[in-house]
N, C-alpha and C positions, 0 to 999 in steps of 0.2 A: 195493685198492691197499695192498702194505704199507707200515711206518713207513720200513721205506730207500727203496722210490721216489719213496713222497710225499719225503722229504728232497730228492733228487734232479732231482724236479718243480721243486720249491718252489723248491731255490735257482739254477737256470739259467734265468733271461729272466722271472720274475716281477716284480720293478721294470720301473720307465721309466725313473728318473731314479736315477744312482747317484753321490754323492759320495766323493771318495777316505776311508778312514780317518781317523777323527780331524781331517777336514777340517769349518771353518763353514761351512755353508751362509747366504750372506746375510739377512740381517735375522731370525735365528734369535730373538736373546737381545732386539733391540727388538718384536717381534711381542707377546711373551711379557711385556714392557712397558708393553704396549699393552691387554693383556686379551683378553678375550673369545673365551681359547683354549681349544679340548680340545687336550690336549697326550697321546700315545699312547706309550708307553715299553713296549717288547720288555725283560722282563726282566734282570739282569744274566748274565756268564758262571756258565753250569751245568758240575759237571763233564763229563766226556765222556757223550755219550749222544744218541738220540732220542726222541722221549716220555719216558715213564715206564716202570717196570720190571713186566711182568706185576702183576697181584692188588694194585697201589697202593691206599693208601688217604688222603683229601684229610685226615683229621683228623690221620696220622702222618707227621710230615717225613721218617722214617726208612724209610722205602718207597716213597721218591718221590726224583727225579733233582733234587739242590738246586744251591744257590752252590757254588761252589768258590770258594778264599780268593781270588784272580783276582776275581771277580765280587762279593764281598764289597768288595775294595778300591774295585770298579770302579762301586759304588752309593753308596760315600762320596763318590768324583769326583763325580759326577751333585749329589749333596745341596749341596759344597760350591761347586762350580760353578753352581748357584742361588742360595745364597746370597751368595756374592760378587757376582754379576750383581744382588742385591736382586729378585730375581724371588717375586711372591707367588703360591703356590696355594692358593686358598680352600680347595679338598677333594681329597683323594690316596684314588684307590680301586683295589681290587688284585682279582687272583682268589684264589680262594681258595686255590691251590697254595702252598708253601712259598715256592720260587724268588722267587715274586711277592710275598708278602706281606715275607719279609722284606729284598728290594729295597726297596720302598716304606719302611719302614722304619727301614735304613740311609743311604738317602737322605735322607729326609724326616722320618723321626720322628713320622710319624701314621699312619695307613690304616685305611680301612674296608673289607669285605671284600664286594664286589660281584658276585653271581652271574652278571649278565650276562656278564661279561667271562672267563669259567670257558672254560679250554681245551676245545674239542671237536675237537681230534684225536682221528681213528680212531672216531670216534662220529656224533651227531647234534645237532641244535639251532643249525645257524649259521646256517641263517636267521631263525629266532627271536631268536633272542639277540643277530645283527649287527639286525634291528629294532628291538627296545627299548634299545639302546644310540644308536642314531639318532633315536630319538622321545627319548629321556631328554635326549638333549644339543641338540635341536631351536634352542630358546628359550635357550641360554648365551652372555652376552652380557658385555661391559667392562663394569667393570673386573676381574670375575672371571676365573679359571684353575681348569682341572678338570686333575687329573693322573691317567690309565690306567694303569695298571702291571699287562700281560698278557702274552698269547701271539702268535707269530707267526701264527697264525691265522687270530686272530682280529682283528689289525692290519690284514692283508692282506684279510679279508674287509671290514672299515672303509673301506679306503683305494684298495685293489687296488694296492698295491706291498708290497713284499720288506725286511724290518727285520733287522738282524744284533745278536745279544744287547745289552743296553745300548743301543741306537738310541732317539733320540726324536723323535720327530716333533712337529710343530704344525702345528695343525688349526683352523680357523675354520665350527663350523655356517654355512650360507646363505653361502660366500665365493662370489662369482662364478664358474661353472665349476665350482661340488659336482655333484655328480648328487643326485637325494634317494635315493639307496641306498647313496652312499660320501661318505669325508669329503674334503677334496681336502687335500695335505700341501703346504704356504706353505713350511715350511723342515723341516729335519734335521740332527741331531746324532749325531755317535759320540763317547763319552767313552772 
């Protein structure tokens, strides 16, 4: 499959549950309160594109499909909208893509660069990589918060729903109704 039909795939009937834009999904920002969330964040807006651009390379931002000032603004929302909320995350971890790392970032102002969570469009490793992401967060429990900043993906392989740039979801290992090979998504945010 190429990268336009996977796009194509991807974005018609993948979600279950879809909230309007910029719509709260109930008990988003008290969940996140509460702790003992992995909280999954879809990158912010990239400029135009799908995947990356042939012969990319992960250590050069400039070969690779990044923010656009849109998306730059739209990780500060995210930051600042946490911190108004007084929402704590103990640890913010990213792939290692550009888009990703400096979402995290700009939102956050920490990150650590976490291989699991590494785009595998048009490649291999999602079920490796959705595993140890699932064993890693197994045992994460209140009052801590884990914060993902990835790919659609690899969200979607987590979760089995559909994220639009900037989306965040929250996620509770072992909530009632997980499967133990997906995370089940409590609530969702578009900034």
């Amino acid at each position: 499959m190429n990268r336009r039909e996977f796009a194509l795939t991807t974005a018609v009937g993948v979600g279950t549950t879809t909230w309007p834009a910029h719509a709260q999904a109930p008990g988003f920002w008290t969940l996140l309160r509460e702790g003992g969330c992995v909280v999954l964040m879809r990158h912010a807006q990239t400029e135009p594109g799908v995947g990356d651009p042939p012969d990319f390379k992960l250590g050069e931002c400039g070969t690779q499909r990044n923010l656009s000032e849109a998306g730059r603004e739209q990780a500060r929302r995210v930051g600042a909208a946490f911190t108004r909320e007084r929402v704590k995350l103990d640890q913010v971890r990213s792939s290692a893509w550009c888009r990703c790392v400096d979402t995290a970032m700009l939102a956050f102002k920490q990150n650590t660069v976490w291989p699991p969570i590494n785009s595998f469009f048009g490649g291999s490793g999602q079920d490796e990589q959705t595993r140890a992401v699932l064993a890693a967060v197994e045992g994460w429990q209140a009052p801590r918060n884990l914060m993902l900043v990835t790919h659609q993906v690899n969200v979607t392989a987590l979760t089995g729903e559909f994220l639009a740039m900037g989306e965040v979801f929250v996620t509770r290992p072992g909530t009632q109704g997980s499967h133990a090979n997906r995370l089940r998504v409590l609530s969702r945010q578009t900034f």
